[in-house]
MARBA-3410 file (N, C-alpha, C, O; in Angstrom, 1 decimal):
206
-26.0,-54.5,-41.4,-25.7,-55.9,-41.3,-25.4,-56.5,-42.7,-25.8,-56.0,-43.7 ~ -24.8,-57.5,-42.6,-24.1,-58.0,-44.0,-25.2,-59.2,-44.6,-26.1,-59.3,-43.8 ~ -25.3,-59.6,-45.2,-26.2,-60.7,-45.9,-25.9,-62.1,-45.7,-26.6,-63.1,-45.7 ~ -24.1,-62.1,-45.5,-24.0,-63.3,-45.8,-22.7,-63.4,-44.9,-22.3,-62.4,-44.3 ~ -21.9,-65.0,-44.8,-21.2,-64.6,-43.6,-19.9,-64.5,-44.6,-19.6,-65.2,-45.6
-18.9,-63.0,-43.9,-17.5,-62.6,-45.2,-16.8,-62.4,-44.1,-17.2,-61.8,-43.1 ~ -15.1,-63.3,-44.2,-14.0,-63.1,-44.0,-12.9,-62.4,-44.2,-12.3,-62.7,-45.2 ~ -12.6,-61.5,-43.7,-11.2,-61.0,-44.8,-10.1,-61.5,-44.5,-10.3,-62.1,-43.4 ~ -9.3,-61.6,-44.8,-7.9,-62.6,-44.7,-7.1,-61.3,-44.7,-7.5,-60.1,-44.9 ~ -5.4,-61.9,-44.0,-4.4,-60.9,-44.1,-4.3,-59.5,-43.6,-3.5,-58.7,-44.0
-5.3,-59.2,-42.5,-5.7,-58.1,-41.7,-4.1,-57.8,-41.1,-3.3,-58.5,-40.4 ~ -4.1,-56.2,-41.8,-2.6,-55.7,-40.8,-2.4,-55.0,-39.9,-1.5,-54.9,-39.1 ~ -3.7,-54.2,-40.1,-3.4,-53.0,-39.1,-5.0,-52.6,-38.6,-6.0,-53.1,-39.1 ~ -5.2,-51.7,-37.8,-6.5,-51.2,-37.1,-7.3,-51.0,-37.8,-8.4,-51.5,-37.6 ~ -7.0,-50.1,-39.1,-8.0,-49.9,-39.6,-9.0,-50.5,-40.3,-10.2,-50.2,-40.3
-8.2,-51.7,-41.3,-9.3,-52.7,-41.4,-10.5,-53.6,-40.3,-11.7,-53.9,-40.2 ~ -9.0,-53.8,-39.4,-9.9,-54.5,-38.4,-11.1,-53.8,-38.0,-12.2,-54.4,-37.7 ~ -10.7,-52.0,-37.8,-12.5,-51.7,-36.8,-13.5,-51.3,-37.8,-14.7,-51.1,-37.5 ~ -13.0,-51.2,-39.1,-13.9,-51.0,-40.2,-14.9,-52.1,-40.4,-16.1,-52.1,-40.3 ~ -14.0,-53.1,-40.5,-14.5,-54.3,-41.1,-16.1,-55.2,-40.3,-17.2,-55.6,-40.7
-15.4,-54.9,-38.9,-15.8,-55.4,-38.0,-17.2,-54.6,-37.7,-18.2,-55.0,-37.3 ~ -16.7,-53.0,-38.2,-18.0,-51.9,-37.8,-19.1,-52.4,-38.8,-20.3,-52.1,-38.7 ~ -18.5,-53.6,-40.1,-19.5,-53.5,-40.7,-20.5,-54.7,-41.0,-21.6,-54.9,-41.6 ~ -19.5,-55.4,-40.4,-20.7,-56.8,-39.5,-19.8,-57.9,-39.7,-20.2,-58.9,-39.2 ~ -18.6,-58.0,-40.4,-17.9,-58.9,-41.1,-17.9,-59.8,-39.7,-17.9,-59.4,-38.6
-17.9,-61.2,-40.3,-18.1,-62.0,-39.3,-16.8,-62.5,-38.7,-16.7,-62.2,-37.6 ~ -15.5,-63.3,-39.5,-14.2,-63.4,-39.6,-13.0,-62.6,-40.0,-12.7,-62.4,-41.1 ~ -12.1,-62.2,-38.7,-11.1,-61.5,-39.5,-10.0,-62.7,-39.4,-10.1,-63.6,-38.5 ~ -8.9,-62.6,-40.3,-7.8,-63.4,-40.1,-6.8,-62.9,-40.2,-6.8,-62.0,-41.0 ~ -5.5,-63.3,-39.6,-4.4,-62.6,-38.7,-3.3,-63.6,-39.1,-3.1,-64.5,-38.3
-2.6,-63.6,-40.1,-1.5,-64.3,-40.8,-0.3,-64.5,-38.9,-0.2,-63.6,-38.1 ~ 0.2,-65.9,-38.7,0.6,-66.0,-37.5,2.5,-66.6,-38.0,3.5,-67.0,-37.5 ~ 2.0,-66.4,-39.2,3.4,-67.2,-39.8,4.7,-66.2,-39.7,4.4,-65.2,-40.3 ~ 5.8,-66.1,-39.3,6.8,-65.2,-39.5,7.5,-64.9,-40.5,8.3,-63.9,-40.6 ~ 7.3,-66.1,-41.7,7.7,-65.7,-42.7,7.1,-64.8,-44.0,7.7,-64.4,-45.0
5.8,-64.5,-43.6,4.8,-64.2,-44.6,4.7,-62.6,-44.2,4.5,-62.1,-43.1 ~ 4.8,-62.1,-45.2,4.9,-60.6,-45.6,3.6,-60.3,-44.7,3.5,-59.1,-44.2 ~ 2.9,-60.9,-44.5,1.1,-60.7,-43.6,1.7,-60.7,-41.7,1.1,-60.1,-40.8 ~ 2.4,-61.3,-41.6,3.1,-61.6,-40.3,2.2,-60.2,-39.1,2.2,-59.0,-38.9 ~ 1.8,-61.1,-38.9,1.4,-60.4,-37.3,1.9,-60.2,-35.6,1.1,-60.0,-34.7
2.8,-60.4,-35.5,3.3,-60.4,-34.0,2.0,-60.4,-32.8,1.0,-59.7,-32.7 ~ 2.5,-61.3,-32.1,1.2,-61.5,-31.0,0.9,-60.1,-30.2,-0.2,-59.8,-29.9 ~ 2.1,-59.2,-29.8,1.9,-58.1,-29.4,1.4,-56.7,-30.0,1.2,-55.6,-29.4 ~ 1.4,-57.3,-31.8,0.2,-56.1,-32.4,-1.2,-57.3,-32.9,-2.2,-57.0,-33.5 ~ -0.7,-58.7,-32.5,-2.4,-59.0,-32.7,-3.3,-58.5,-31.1,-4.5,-58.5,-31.0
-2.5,-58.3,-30.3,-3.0,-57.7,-29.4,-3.6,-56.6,-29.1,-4.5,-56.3,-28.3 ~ -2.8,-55.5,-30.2,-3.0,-54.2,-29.8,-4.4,-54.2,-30.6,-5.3,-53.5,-30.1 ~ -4.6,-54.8,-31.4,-5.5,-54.6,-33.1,-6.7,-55.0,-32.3,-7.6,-54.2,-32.1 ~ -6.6,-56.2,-31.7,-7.9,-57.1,-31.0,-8.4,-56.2,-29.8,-9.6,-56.0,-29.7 ~ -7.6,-55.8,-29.1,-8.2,-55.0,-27.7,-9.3,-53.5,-28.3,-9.7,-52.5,-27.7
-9.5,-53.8,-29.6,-10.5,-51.9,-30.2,-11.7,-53.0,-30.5,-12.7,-52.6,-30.9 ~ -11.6,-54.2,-30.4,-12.8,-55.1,-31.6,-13.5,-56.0,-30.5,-13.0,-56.3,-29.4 ~ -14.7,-56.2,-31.1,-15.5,-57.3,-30.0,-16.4,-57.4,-31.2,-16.6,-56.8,-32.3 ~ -16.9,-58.5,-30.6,-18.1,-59.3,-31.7,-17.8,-60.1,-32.9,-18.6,-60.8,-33.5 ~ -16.4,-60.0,-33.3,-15.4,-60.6,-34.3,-15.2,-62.0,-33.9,-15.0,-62.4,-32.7
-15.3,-62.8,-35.2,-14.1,-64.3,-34.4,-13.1,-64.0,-34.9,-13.1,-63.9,-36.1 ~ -11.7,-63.8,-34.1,-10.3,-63.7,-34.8,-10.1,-65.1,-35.6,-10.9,-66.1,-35.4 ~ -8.8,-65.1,-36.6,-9.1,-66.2,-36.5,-7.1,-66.0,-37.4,-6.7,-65.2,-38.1 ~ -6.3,-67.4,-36.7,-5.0,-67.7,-36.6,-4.7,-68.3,-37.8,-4.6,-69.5,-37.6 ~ -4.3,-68.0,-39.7,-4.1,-68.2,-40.4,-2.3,-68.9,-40.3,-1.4,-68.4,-39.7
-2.4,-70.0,-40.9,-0.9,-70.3,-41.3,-0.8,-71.2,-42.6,-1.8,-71.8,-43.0 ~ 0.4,-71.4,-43.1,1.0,-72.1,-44.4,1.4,-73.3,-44.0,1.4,-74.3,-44.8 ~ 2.0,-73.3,-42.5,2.9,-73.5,-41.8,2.3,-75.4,-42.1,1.1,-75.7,-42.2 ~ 3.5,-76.5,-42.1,2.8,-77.6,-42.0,3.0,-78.8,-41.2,2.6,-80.0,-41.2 ~ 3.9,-77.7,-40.3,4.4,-79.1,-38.8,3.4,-78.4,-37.7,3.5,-77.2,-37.4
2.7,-79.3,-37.1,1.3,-79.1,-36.1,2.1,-78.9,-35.1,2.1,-77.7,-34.8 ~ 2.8,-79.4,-34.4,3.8,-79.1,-33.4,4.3,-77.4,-33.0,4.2,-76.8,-32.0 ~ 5.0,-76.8,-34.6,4.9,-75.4,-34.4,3.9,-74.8,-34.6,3.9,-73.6,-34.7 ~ 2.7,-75.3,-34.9,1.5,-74.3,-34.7,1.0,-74.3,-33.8,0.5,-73.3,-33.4 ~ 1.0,-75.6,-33.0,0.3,-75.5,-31.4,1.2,-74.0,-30.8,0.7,-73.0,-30.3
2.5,-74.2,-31.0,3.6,-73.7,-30.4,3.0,-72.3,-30.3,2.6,-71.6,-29.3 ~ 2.9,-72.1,-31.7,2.8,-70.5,-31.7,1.7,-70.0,-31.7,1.6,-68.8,-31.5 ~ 0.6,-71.0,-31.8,-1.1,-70.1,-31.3,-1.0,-70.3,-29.8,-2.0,-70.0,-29.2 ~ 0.2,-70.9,-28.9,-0.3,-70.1,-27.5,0.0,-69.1,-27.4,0.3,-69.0,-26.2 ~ 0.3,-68.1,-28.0,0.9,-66.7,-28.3,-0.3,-65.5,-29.2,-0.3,-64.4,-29.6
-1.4,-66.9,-29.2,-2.7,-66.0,-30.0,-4.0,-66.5,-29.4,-4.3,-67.6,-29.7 ~ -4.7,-65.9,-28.6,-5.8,-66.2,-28.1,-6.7,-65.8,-29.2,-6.9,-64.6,-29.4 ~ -7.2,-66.9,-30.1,-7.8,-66.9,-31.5,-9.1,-67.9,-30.9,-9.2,-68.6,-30.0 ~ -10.0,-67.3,-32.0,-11.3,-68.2,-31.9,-11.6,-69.3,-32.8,-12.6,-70.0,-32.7 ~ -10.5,-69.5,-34.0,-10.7,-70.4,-35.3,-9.2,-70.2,-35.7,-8.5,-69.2,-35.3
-8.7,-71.2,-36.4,-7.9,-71.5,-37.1,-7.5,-72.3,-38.2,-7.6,-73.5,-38.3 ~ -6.9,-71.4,-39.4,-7.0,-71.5,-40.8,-6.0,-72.1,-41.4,-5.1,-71.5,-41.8 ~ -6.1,-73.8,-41.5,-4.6,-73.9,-42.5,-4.6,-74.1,-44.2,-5.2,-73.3,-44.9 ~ -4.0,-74.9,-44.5,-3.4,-74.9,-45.8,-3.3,-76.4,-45.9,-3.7,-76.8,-47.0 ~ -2.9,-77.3,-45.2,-2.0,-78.5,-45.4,-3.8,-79.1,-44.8,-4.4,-78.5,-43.9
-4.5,-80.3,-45.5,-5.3,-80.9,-45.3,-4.8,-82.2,-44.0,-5.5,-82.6,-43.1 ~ -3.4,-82.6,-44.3,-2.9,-83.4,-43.6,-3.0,-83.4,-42.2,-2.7,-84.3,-41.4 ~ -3.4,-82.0,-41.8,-3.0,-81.3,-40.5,-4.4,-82.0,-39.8,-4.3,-82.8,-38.9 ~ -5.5,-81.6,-40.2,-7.1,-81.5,-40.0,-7.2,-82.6,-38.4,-7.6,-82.4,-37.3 ~ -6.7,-83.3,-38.8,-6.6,-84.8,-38.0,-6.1,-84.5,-36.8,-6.7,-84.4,-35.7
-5.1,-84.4,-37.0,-4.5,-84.3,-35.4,-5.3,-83.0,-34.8,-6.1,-83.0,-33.9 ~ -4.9,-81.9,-35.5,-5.3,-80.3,-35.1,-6.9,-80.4,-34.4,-7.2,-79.5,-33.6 ~ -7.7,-81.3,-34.6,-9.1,-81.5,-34.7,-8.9,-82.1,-33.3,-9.4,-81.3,-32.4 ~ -8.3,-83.2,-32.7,-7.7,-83.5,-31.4,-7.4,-82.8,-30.6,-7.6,-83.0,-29.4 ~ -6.6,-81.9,-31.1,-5.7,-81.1,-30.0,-6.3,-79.7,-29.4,-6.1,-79.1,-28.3
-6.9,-79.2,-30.5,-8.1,-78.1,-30.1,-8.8,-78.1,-30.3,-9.3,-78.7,-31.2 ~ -9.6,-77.2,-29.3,-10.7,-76.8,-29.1,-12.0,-75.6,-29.8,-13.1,-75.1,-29.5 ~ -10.8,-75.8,-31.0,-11.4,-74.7,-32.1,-11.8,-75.1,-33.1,-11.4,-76.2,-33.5 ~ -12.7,-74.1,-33.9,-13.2,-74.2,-35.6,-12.2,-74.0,-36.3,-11.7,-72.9,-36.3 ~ -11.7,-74.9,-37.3,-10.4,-75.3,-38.3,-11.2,-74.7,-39.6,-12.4,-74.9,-39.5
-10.9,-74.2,-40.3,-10.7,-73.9,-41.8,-10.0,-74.5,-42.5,-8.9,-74.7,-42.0 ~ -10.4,-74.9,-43.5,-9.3,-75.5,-44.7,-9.2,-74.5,-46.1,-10.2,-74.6,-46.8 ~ -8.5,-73.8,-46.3,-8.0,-72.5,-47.4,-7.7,-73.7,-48.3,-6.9,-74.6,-48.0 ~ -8.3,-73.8,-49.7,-8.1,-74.7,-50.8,-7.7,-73.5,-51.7,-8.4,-72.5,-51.8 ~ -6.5,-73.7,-52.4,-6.2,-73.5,-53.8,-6.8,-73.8,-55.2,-6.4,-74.8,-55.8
-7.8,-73.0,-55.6,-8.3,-73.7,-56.8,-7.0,-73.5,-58.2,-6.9,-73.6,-59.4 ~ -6.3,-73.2,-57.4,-5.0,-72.9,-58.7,-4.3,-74.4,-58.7,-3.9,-74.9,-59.8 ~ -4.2,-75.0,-57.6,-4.2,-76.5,-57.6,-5.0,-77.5,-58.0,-4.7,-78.5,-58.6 ~ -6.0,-77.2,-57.6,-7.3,-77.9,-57.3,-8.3,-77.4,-58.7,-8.7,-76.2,-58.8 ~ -8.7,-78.7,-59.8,-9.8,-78.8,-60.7,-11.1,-78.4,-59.6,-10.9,-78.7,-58.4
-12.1,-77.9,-60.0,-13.4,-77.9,-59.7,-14.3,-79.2,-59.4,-15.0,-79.5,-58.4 ~ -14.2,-79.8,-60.4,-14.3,-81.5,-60.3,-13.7,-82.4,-59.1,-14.1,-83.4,-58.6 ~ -12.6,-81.5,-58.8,-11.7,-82.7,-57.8,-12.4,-81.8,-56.5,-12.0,-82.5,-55.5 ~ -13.0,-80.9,-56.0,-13.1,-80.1,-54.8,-14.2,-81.2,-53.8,-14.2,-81.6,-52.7 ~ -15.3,-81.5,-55.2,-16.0,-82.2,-54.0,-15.7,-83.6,-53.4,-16.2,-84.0,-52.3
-15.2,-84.0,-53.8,-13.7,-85.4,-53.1,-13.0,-84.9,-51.6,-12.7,-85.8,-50.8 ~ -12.8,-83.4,-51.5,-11.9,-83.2,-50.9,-12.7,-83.1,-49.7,-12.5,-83.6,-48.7 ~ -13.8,-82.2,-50.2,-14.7,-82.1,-48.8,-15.5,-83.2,-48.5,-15.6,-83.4,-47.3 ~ -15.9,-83.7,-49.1,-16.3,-85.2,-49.0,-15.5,-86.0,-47.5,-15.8,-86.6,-46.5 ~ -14.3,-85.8,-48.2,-13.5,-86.8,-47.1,-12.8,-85.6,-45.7,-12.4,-86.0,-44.6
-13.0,-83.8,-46.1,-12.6,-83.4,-45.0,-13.6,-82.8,-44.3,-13.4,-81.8,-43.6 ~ -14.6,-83.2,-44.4,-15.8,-82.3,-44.5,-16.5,-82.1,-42.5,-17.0,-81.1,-42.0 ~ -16.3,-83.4,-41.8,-16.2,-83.0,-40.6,-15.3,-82.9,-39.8,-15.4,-83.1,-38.6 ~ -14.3,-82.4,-40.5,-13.0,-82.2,-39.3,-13.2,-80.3,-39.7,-12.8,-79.5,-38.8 ~ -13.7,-79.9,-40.6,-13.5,-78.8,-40.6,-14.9,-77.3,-40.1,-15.7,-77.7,-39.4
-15.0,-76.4,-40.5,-16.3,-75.6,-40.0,-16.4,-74.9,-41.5,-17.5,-75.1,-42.0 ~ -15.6,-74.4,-42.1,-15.5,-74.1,-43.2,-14.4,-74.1,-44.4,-13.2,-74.0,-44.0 ~ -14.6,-74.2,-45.9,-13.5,-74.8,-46.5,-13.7,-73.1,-47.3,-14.8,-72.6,-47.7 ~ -12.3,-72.3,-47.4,-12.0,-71.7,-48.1,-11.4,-71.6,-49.4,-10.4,-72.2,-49.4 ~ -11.7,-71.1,-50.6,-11.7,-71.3,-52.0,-11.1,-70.1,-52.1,-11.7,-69.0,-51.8
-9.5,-70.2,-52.7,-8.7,-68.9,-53.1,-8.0,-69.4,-53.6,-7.8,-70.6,-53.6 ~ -7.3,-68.3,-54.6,-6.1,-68.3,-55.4,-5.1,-67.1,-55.3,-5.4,-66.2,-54.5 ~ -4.4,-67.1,-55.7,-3.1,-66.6,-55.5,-2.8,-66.2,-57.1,-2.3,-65.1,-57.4 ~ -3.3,-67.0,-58.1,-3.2,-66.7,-59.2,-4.5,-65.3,-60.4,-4.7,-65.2,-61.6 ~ -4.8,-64.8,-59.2,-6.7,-64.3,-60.1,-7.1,-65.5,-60.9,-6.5,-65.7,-62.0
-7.9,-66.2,-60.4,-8.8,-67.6,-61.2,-9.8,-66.9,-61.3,-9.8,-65.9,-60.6 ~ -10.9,-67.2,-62.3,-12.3,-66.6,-62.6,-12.9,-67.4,-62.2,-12.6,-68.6,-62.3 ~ -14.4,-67.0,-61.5,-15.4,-68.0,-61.2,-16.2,-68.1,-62.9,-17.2,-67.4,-63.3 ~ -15.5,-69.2,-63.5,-16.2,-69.8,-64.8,-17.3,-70.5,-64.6,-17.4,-71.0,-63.5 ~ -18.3,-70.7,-65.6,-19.0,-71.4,-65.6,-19.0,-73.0,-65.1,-20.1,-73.6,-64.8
-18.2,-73.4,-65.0,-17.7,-74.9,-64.3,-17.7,-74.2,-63.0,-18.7,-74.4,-62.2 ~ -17.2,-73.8,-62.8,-16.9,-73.0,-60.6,-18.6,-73.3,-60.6,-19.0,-74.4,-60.2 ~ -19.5,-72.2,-60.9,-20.4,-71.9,-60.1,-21.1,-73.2,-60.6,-21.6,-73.7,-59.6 ~ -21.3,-73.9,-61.8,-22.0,-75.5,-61.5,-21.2,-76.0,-59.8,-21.7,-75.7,-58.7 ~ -20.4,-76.5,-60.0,-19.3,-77.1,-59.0,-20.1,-76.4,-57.7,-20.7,-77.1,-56.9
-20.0,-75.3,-57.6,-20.4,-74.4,-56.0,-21.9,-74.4,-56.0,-22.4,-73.8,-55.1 ~ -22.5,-74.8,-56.5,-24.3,-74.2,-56.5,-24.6,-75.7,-55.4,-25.3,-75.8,-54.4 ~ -23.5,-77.2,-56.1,-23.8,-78.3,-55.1,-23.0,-77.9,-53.7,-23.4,-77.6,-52.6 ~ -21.8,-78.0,-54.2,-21.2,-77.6,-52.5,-21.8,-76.9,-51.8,-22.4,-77.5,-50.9 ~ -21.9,-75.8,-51.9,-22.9,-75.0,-51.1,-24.0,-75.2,-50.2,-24.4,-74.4,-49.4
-24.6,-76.6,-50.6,-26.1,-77.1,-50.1,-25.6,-77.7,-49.2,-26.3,-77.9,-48.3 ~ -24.4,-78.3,-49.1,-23.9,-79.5,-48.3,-22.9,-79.0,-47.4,-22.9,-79.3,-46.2 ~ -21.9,-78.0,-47.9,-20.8,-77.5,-47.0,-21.3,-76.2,-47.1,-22.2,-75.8,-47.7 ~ -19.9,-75.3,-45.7,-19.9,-74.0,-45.5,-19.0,-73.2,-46.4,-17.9,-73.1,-45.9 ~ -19.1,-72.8,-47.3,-17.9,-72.4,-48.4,-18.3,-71.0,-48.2,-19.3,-70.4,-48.1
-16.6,-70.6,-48.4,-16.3,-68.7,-48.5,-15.4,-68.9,-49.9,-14.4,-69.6,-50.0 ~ -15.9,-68.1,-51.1,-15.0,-67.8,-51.8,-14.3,-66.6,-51.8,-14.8,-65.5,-51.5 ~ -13.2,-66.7,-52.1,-12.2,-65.6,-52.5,-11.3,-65.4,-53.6,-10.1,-64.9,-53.5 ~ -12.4,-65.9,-54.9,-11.4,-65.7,-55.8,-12.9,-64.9,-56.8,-14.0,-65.0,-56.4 ~ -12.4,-64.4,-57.7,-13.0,-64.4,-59.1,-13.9,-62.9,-58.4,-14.9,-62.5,-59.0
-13.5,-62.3,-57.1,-14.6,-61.4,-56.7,-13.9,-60.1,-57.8,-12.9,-59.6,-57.3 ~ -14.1,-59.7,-58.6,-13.7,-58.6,-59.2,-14.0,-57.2,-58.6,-13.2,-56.6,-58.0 ~ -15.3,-57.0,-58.9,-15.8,-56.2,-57.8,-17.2,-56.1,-57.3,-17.7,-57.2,-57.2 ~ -18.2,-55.1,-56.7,-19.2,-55.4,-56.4,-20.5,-55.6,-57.2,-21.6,-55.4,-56.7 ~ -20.5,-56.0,-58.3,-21.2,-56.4,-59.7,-20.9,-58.0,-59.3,-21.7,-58.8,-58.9
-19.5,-58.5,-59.6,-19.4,-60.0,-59.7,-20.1,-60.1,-58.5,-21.2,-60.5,-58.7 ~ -19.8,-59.8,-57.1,-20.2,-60.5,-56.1,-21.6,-60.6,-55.9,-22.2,-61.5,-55.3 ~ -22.2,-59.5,-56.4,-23.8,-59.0,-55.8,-24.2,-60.4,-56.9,-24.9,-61.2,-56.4 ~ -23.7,-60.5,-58.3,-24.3,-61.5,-59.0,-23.9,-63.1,-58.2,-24.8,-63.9,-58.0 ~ -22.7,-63.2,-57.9,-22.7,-64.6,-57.0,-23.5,-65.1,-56.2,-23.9,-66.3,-56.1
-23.8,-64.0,-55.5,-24.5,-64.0,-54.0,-25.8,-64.3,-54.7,-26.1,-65.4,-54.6 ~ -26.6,-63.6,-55.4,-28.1,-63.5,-56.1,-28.1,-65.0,-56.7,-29.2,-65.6,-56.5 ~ -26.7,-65.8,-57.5,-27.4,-67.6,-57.9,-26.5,-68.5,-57.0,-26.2,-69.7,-57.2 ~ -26.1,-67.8,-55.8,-25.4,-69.1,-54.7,-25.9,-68.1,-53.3,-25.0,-67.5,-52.8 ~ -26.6,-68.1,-53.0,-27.7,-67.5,-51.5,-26.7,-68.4,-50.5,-26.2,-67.8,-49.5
-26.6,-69.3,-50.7,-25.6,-69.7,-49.2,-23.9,-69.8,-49.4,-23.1,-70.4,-48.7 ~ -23.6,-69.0,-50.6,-22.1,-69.1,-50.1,-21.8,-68.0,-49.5,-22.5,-67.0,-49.6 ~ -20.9,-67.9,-48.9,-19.9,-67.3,-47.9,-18.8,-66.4,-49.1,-18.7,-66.6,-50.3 ~ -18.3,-65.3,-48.3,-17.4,-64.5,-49.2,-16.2,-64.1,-48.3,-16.3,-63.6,-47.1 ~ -14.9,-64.4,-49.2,-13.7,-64.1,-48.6,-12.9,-62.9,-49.2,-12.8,-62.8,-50.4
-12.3,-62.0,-48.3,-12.0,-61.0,-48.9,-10.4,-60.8,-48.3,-10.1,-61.3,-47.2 ~ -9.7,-60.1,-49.1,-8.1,-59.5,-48.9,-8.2,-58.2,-47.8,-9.1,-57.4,-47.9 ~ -7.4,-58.1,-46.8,-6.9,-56.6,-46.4,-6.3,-56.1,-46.4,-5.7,-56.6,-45.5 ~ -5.5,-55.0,-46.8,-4.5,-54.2,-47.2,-3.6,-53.6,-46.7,-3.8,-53.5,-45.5 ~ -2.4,-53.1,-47.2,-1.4,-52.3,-46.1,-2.3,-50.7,-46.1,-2.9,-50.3,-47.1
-2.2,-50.0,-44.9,-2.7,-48.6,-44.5,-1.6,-47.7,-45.6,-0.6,-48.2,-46.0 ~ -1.9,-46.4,-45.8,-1.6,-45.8,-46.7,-0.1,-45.1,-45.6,1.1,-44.9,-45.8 ~ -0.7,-44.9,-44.8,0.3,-44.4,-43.5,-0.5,-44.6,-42.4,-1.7,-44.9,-42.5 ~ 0.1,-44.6,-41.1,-0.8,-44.8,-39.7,-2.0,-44.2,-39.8,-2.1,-43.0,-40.1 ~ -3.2,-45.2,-39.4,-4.6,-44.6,-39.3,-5.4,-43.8,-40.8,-6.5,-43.3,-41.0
-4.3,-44.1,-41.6,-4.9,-43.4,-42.8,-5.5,-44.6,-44.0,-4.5,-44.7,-44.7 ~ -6.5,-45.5,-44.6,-6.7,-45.9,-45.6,-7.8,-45.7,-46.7,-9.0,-45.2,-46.6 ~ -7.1,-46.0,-47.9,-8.1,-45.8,-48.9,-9.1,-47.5,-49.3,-8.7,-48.2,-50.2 ~ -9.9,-47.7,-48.7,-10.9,-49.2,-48.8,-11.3,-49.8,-49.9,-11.9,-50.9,-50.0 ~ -11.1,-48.8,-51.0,-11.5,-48.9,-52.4,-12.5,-50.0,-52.3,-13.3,-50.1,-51.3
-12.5,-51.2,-53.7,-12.6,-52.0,-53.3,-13.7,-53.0,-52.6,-14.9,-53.4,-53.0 ~ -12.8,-53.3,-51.4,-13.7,-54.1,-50.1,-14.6,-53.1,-49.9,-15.7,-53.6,-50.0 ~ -14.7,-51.6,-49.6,-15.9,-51.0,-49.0,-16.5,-51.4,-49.9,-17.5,-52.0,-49.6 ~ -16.3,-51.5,-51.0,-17.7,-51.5,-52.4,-18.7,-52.5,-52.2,-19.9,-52.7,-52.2 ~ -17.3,-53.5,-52.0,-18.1,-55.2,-52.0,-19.2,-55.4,-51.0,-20.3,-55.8,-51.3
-18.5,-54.8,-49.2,-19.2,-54.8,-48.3,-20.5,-54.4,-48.1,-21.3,-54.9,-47.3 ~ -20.7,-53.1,-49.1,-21.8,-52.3,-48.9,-22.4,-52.9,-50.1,-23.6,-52.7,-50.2 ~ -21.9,-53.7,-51.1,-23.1,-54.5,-51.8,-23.6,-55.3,-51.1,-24.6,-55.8,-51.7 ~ -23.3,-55.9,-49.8,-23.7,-57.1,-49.3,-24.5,-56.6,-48.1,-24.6,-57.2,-47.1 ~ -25.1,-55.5,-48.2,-25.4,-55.0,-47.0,-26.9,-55.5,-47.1,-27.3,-56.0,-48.2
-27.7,-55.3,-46.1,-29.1,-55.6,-46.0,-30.0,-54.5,-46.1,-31.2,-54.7,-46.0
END
């Protein structure tokens, strides 16, 4: 079992998914967008889902008209859903019946300005996700900034994880954050090398 609760994002194929899952990870997430190189078709988020149990799937998008996202999560029997656009929270929070995520860009987003955000999104959502796109480092300002959030919100980061040294140190002066992780293309069908993520996972193990 894992220590702490870890997401991986951008799940593409089987093998992350029964790995991941074999290894306690609590969230996987399933990019639903068609434009996004991560793109999942409902008929291989099907095939992926029918090997896994005990997982919350969970319906990632960029996407920022709520109208096509209703549209297209009835095409995904998902347990949570992940957006990007804070604007959405509101309606989306009405209309379903599920745990929302908010994916924050700290490549946008000062450290200073994060607790503002959850401040004001903090019950429409279950958990706020912290990633970059750009490798950001968890500097000395990040983990001040996260040691408060932490006590108050549900936070997964996913940036600054280098490898299983940074994270075992995260985890050891932030005991309640959460950890988000990347998943990979398969090297060929059924074949992957986990580098990496196995490392991180098995630092997190109990």
């Amino acid at each position: 079992m894992l220590t702490r609760t870890v997401k991986i994002s951008n799940v593409t194929n089987l093998s992350d998914a029964r790995y991941c899952a074999g290894m306690g990870v609590e969230m996987l997430g399933f990019s639903i967008d068609e434009d996004s190189m991560n793109y999942i078709s409902p008929k291989k988020f099907e095939d992926i889902c029918s090997w896994l149990a005990g997982v919350t799937l969970v319906a990632e998008t960029a996407n920022r008209n709520a109208g096509e996202i209703l549209n297209t999560l009835s095409n995904y029997p998902v347990h949570a859903v992940e957006v990007q656009e804070p604007g959405l929270l509101s309606y989306l929070h009405s209309e379903l019946n599920l745990p929302l995520i908010l994916r924050v860009s700290v490549d946008v987003y000062e450290a200073d300005e994060i607790n503002s955000m959850m401040g004001r999104y903090g019950d429409e959502v279950s958990h706020f996700l912290l990633d970059s796109d750009n490798n950001a480092q968890l500097s000395d300002k990040w983990m001040k900034v996260l040691d408060g959030l932490a006590a108050e919100y549900q936070v997964l980061i996913g940036f600054g994880l280098d490898n299983e040294y940074t994270v075992t140190a995260l985890t050891e002066l932030l005991p309640n954050i959460g950890i988000a992780l990347r998943g990979s293309e398969e090297i060929r069908p059924g074949f992957k090398d986990f580098g990496s993520m196995m490392d991180i996972l098995e630092a997190l193990e109990d």
